[in-house]
C-alpha positions, 0 to 999 in steps of 0.5 A: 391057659393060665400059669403059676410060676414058683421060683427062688429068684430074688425080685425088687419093686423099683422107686417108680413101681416096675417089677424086675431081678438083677438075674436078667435071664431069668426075666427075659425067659419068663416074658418069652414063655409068658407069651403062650399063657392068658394071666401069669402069676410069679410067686417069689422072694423079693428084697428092697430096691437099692438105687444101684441094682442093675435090673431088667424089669417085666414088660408084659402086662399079664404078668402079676407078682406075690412077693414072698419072704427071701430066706436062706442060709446055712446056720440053725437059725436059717433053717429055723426060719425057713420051717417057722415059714412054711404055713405062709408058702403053703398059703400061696400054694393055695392062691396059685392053684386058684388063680392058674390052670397049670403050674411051673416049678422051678427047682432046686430050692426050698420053696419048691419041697413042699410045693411038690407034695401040695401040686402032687397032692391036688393032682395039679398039672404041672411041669418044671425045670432043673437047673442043676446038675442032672447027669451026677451027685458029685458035690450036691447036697442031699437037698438037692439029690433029694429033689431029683429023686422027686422029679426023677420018679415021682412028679407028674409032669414034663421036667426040663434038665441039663444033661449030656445023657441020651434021654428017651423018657417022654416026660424028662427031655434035655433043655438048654437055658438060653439068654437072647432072642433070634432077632438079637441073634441076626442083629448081631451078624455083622458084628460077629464079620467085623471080628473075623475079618480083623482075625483074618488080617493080623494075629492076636496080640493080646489076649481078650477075656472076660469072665461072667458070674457070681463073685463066689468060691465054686465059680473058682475066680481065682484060678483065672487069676492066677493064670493071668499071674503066669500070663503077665509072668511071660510077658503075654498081654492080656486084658480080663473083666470080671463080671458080677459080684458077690462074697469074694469081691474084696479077696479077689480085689487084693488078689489083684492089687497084690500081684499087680494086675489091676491095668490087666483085670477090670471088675465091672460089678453086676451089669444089665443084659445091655452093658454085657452085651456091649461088653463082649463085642470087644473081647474074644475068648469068655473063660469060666473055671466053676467047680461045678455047674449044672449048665453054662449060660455064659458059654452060649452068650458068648457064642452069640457074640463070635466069643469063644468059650473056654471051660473047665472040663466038667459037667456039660462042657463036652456038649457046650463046646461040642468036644473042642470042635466049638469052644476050648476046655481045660482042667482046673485041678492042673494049675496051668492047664488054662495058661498052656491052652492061652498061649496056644491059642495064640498062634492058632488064628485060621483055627479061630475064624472057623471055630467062631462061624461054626460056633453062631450056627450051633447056637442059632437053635438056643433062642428064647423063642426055641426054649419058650415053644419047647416048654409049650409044646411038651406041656401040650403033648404030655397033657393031651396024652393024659386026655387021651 
């Protein structure tokens, strides 16, 4: 069977002609779902290579690329741009459905609009994932409830969501965006031994965090930042890397420099997927503060690793920690919600060894593998159903 992807994720052709995207775990899900399909054909944006990107390229050899123009933005003039755009991506709609017998949907995005009425229209198979948040409106654009509302009621096939709710739709079912493969999962095993057997001889003296997204307002930085101000404040040590980058660099950076945190906070800029991975076997808690987030890939990387998440209290965070039994949650809106918990979880190491086994068993089911032969086996069920 042959596949057509439509996604925003923004892709790079390298000096040397690799393909690949600085959103590694985007690549890595593809080249797994990949592996069920004959040809894959990915229709998205792509920029020009700059020399530092971190990237993880493709190495499968059936998966072909048909760049599209990157478009964005808030202002008339962007969205002009966008409209003026449209014949060319009604244009690769039309290549898509030539070259493929079903097609994947990435949502939300703009691309995906009026993609859904030409797939809709051809009564193309076709299945999708959401990767927003599913369970509630709070804080979404009318854009982004808009597209719920197709998937919702009106799009023909399977769609994948992050959801706490009890889903018993047979064509929307709950999905969970995973980051590592099973053998990375094994690999990692004494690793994970290594950190507890350390637990289980001396207590924590300083406090090891890392922190992983874009450098944006909603992912809400600055709020860790400021609890590591109260933290340096009573004299608690701590170490916090920042991983990414984005519009809020230079305002965190002076965060930093004006309250004298730059030996406690690292920035690390953008990594790949084998720096991280590096870089979480030496810290032991991953705090996230978004003020919103469909669903938190962070949290399951981290379990990975024997690192415990701590998260604000929204959205999947009751499920992602499994309520508190797993990870930690907190409220951002309390100023020293996060401070408070830190200090507490200090003493707390029996606690910590217990909570980093039970944490590598739940994340056990959230491999690559698990997420790429769900997609398949819905996609079969529902079509084979249709046939029926």
């Amino acid at each position: 069977m042959r596949l057509a992807i439509y996604s925003d994720c923004v892709h790079v052709k390298t000096n040397d002609g690799k393909i690949g995207s600085d959103v590694h775990i985007f690549v890595r899900q593809i080249e797994t779902l990949s592996t069920y399909f004959s040809e894959v054909h990915i229709f998205c944006p792509f920029i020009a290579y700059q020399n530092n990107q971190s990237l993880t390229t493709y190495q499968q050899k059936h998966i072909s690329f048909y760049p599209l123009k990157y478009l964005g933005g808030n202002n008339l003039i962007d969205k002009l741009k966008i409209f003026l755009y449209i014949p060319t991506w009604f244009k690769a709609f039309s290549k898509g459905n030539k070259l493929s017998d079903i097609v994947y949907q990435r949502f939300p995005n703009n691309l995906n609009i009026p993609g859904f009425f030409y797939f809709y229209f051809k009564k193309k198979p076709v299945f999708a994932t959401y990767t927003g948040t599913w369970d509630s409106h709070v804080g979404l654009s009318q854009s982004y409830i808009f597209q719920k509302y197709l998937l919702k009621k009106i799009f023909r096939g399977p769609v994948g969501v992050y959801s706490n709710a009890n889903i018993n739709e047979d064509r929307i079912f709950k999905s969970f965006s995973p980051s590592y493969t099973l053998a990375e999962w094994n690999a990692e095993e004494e690793n994970v031994q290594a950190k507890i057997n350390h637990l289980s001889n001396q207590q924590i003296k300083t406090l090891k965090l890392i922190t992983v997204g874009s450098l944006i307002g909603y992912k809400n930085q600055l709020y860790i930042l400021n609890t590591c101000v109260l933290l340096k404040q009573q004299n608690i040590a701590f170490h916090l890397h920042v991983v990414g980058d984005g519009e809020d660099r230079n305002l965190l950076e002076n965060f930093v420099q004006e309250n004298n945190l730059t030996k406690e906070v690292t920035f690390t800029g953008r990594i790949n997927t084998q720096q991280l991975q590096q870089l979480y076997r030496t810290v032991d808690f991953a705090v996230q503060a978004p003020l919103l987030e469909g669903f938190g890939k962070v949290p399951l990387e981290a379990y990975f690793h024997g690192v415990l998440p701590i998260i604000n209290h929204i959205s999947m965070a009751d499920y992602i920690t499994q309520n508190n039994r797993l990870g930690y949650t907190f409220n951002a809106q309390d100023r020293e919600a996060l401070f408070l918990l830190l200090k507490n979880i200090l003493s707390d190491k029996q606690n910590l060894q217990n909570r980093i086994l039970a944490a590598r068993t739940f994340v056990q089911q959230f491999t690559l593998e698990a997420w790429a032969k769900q997609y398949k086996d819905k996609i079969d069920k529902f079509y084979l159903a249709l046939v029926k």
